[in-house]
C-alpha positions as CSV (number, residue, x, y, z in Angstrom):
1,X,-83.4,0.9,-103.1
2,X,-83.5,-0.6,-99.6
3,X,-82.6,1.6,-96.9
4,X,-79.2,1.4,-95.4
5,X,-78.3,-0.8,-92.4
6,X,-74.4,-0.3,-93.1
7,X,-72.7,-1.3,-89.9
8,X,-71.9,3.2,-89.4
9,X,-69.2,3.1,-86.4
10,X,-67.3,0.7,-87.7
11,X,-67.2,2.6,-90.8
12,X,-66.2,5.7,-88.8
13,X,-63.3,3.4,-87.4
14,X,-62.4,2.3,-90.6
15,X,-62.1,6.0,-92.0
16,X,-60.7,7.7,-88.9
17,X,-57.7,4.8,-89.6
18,X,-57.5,5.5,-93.1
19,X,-57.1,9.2,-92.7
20,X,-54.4,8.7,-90.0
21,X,-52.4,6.5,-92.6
22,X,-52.8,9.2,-95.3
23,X,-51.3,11.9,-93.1
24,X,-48.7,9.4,-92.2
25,X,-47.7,8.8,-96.1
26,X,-47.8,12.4,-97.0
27,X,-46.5,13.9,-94.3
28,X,-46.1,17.3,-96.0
29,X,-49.9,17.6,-95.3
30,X,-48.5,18.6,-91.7
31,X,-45.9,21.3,-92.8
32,X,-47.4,23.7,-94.8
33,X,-50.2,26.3,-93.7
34,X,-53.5,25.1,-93.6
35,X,-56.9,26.2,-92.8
36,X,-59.1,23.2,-92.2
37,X,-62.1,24.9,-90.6
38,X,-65.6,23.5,-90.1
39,X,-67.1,26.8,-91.8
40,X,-69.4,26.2,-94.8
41,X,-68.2,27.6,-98.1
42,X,-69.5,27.5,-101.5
43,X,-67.7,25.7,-104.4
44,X,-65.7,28.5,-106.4
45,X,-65.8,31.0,-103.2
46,X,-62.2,32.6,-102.2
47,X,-61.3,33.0,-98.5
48,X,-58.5,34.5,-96.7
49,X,-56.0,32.8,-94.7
50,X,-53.8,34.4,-92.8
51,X,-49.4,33.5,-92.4
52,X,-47.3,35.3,-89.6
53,X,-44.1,36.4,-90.2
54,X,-41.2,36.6,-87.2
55,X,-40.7,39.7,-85.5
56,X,-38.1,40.7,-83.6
57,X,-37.3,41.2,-79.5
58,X,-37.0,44.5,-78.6
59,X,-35.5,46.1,-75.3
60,X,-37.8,46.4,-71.8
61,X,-38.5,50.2,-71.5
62,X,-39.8,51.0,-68.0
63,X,-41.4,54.3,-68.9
64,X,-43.7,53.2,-71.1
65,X,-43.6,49.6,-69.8
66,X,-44.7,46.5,-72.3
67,X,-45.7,48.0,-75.4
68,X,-47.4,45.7,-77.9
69,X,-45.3,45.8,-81.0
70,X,-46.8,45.4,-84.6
71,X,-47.2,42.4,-86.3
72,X,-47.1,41.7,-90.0
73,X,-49.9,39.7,-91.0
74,X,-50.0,38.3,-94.7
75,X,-53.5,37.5,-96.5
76,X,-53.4,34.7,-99.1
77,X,-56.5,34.2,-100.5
78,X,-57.4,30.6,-101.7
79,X,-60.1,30.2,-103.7
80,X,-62.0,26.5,-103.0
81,X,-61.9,25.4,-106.9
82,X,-61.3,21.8,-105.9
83,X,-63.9,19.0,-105.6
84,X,-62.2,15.6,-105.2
85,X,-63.6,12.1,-105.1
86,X,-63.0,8.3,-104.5
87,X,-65.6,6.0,-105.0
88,X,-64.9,2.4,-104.5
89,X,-67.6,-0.6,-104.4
90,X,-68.1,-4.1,-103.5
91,X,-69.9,-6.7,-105.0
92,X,-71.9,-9.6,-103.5
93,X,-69.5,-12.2,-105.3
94,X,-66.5,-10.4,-104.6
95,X,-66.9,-10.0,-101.2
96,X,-68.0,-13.8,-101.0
97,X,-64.7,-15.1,-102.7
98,X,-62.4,-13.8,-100.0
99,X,-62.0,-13.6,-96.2
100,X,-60.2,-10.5,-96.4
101,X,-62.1,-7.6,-95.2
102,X,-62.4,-5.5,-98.9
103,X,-64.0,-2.5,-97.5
104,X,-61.4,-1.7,-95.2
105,X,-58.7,-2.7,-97.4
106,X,-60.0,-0.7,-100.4
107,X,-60.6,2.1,-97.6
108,X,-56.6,3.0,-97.3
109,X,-56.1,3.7,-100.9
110,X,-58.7,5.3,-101.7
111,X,-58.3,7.8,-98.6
112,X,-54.6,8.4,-100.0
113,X,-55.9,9.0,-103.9
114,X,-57.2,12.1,-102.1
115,X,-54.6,13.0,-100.0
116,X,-52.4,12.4,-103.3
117,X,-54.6,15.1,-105.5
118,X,-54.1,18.0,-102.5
119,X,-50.0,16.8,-102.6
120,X,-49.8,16.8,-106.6
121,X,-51.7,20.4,-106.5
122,X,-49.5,21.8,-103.8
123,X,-46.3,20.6,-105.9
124,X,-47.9,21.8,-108.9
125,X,-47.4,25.5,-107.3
126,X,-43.5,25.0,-106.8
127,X,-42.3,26.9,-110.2
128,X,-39.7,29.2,-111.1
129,X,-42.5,32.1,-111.0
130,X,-44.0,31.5,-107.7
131,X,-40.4,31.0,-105.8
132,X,-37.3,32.6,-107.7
133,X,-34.9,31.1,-105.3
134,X,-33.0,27.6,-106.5
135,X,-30.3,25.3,-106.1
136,X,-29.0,23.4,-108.5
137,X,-27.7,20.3,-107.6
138,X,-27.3,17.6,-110.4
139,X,-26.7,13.4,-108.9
140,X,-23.4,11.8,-110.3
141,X,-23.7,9.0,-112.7
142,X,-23.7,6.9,-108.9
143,X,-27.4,8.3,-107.9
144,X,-25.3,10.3,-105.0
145,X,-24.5,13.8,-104.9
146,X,-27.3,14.9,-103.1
147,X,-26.1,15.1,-99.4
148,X,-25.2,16.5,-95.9
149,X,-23.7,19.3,-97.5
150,X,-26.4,19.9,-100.1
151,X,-28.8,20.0,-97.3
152,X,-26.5,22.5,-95.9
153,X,-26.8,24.6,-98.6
154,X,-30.6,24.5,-99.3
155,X,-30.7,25.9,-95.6
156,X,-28.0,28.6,-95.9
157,X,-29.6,29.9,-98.7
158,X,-32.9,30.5,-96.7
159,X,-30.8,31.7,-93.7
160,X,-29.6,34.4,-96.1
161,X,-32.9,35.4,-96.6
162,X,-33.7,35.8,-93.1
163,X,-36.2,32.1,-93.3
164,X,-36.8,31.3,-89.3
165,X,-35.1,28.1,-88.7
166,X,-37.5,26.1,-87.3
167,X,-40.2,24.2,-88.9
168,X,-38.5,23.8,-91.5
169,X,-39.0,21.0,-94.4
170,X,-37.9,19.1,-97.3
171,X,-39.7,17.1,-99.5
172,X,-37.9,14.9,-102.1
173,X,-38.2,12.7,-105.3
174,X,-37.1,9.0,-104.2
175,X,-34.2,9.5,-106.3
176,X,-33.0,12.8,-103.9
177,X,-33.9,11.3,-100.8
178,X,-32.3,8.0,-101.7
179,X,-29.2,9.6,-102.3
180,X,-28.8,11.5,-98.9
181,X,-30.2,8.1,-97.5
182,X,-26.7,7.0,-98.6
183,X,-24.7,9.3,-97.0
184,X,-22.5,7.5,-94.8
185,X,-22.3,10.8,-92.7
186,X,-25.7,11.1,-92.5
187,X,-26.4,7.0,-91.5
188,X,-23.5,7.3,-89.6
189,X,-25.2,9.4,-87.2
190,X,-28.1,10.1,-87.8
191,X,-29.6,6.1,-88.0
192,X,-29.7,5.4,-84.2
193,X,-30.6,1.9,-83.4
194,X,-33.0,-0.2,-85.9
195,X,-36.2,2.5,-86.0
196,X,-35.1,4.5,-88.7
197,X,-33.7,1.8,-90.5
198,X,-37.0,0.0,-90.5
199,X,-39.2,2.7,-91.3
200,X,-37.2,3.9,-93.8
201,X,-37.7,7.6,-92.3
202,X,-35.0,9.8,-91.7
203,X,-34.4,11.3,-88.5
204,X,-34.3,15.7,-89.1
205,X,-31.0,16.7,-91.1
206,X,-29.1,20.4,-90.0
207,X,-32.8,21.3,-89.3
208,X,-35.1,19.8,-92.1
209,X,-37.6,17.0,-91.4
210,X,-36.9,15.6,-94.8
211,X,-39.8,13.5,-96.5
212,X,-40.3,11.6,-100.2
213,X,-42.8,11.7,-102.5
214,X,-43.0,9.3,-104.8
215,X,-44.3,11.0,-107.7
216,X,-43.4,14.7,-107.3
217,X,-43.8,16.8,-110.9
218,X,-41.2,18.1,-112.7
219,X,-42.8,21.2,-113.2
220,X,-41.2,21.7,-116.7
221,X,-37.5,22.2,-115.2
222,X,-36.2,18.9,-113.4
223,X,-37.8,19.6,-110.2
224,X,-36.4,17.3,-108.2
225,X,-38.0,18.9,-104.9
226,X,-38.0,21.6,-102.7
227,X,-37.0,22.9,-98.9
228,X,-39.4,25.3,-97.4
229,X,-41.4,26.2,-94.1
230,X,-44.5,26.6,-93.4
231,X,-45.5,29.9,-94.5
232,X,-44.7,28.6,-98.3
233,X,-47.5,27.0,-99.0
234,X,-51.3,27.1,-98.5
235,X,-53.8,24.4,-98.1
236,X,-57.4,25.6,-97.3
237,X,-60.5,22.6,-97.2
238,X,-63.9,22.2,-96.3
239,X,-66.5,19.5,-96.2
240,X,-69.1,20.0,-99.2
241,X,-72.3,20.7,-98.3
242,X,-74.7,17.6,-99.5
243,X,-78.5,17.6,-99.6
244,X,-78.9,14.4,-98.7
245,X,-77.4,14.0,-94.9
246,X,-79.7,12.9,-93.0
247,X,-81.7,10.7,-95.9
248,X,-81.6,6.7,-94.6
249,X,-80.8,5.7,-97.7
250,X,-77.1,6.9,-97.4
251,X,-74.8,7.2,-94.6
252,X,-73.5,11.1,-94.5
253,X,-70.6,11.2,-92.3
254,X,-67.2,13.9,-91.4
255,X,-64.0,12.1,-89.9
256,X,-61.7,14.3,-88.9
257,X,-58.2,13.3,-87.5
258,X,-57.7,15.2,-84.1
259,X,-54.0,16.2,-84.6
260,X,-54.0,18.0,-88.0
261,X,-57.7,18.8,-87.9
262,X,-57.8,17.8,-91.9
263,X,-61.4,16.1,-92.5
264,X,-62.9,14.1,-95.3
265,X,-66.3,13.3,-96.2
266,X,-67.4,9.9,-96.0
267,X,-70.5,8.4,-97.7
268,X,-71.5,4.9,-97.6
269,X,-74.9,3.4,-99.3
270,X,-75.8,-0.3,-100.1
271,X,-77.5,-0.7,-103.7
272,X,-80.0,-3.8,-103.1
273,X,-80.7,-4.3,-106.6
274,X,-76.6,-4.3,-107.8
275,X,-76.2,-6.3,-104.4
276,X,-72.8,-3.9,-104.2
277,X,-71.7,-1.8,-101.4
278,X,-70.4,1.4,-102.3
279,X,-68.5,4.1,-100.3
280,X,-67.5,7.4,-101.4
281,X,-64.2,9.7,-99.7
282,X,-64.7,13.4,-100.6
283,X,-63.3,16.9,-100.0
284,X,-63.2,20.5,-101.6
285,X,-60.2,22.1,-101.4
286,X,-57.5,25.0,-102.5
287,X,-54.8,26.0,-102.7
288,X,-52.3,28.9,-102.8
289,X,-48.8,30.1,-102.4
290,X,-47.6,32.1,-99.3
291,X,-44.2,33.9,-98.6
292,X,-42.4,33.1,-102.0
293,X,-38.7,33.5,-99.8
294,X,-39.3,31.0,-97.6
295,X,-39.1,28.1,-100.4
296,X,-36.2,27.0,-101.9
297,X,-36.5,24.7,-105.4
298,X,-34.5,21.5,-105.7
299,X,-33.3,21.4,-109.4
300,X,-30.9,18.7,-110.8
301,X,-29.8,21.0,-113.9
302,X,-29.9,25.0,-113.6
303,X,-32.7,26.7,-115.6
304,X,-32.0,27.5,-118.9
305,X,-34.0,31.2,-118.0
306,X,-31.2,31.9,-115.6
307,X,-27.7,32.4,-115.8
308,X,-26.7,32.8,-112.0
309,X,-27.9,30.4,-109.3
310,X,-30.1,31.6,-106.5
311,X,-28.8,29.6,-103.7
């Protein structure tokens, strides 16, 4: 195999841009708890992360003066079981049939294909046993139903339970968030000017930055998504470890986007003999769930396993 002359910023560039645009389509990424440290960690090992619950203010006491009050710190261990993978390559006559640049095209999807494994997994935790708390709310026969006031009542019913109010979230099937999308309320005041009309993203309703994804599970009960904050949900990754950094045969590189602090793995190499180009996005993950009150599940038909709704 020839050794590698891969042009390496550009493929930094092209990663770094690919990572910002998965964050950007999964936005959830950004709302739950995560621990994206730098630390090495074998495949299989369980770490703890840590979620902080709200405490309350108390009075000034002059006597004693400002006494540190105590805090309660939850452990939620997540264990990194997780290895995901995209590898996409490009061939000498593909790449000479087209102008378009494939490696950077190819780049975006397959950066999301891993952005879309952590999203299904986190979803995947969203059941009746993790989080007792529901609300049933059905669509009419129209695809409505599922508005301002539905939103209303996801958020009382964490208010009941004592949720903090901010950073809170809601992520929703397309059918769910093309409903509320088509409450005139809602675009009525909430639609200012043409940005949110373009992007097709909803400014925050009574509280919840409200967000889609396209291909939520149903999790065995019409799932049809959920309304949370961040202390619901855990997301732990790390980089794997890989023998060969540092070999000239293959490029071994971390992108990391600055905001979030998530990284991926990137690993490009050029097979001579094949005359293809091949690049690999990586990442070991886990994940775990938090505080199970501070997540309310979006049904469209009550749970046949309970006769009163949670909400």
């Amino acid at each position: 195999m020839a050794t590698n002359t891969l042009g390496t910023t550009n493929g930094i560039l092209i990663a770094q841009n690919a990572l910002a645009t998965l964050l950007a389509l999964l936005p959830v990424l950004k709302n739950i708890t995560t621990d994206f440290s730098d630390q090495k960690i074998l495949f299989g090992q369980t770490l703890i992360t840590h979620i902080v619950t709200a405490a309350p203010a108390v009075d000034f006491d002059p006597t004693v003066g400002y006494v540190a009050q105590g805090r309660a710190q939850i452990d939620v261990p997540v264990t990194i079981n997780k290895h995901k993978h995209h590898t996409y390559e490009i061939g000498v006559q593909e790449a000479s049939s087209t102008h378009i640049d494939l490696i950077q095209r190819f780049a975006l999807t397959a950066a999301y294909s891993i952005g879309q494994a952590l999203v299904q997994d986190l979803c995947a935790l969203v059941t009746a046993a993790n989080f007792p708390a529901y609300s049933a709310l059905p669509l009419g026969s129209g695809g409505d139903g599922f508005d301002r006031k539905a939103v209303i009542k996801c958020g009382t019913a964490l208010s009941t339970r004592k949720v903090q109010p901010y950073g809170r979230f809601m992520l929703l099937n397309p059918l769910y968030k093309g409903s509320i999308e088509n409450d005139i309320t809602v675009v009525g005041q909430l639609y200012t000017g043409q940005s949110a009309i373009q992007s097709g993203q909803l400014p925050n309703v009574h509280g919840f930055k409200v967000d889609e994804y396209i291909e939520l599970p149903d999790n065995g009960e019409s799932l049809a998504g959920f309304a949370a904050v961040p202390e619901a949900l855990v997301l732990a990754t790390r980089i794997p470890d890989d023998p060969g950094e540092g070999n000239a045969v293959c490029d071994i590189h971390t992108v990391t986007d600055e905001d979030s602090g998530i990284g991926i793995q990137v690993r490009e190499w050029y097979n001579a003999d094949q005359g293809k180009f091949k690049r690999t996005y990586t990442l070991m993950y886990g994940v775990a769930v938090g505080h199970k009150d501070t997540l309310q599940r979006i049904v469209s038909t009550a749970p046949l396993s309970v006769k009163k709704e949670a909400a």
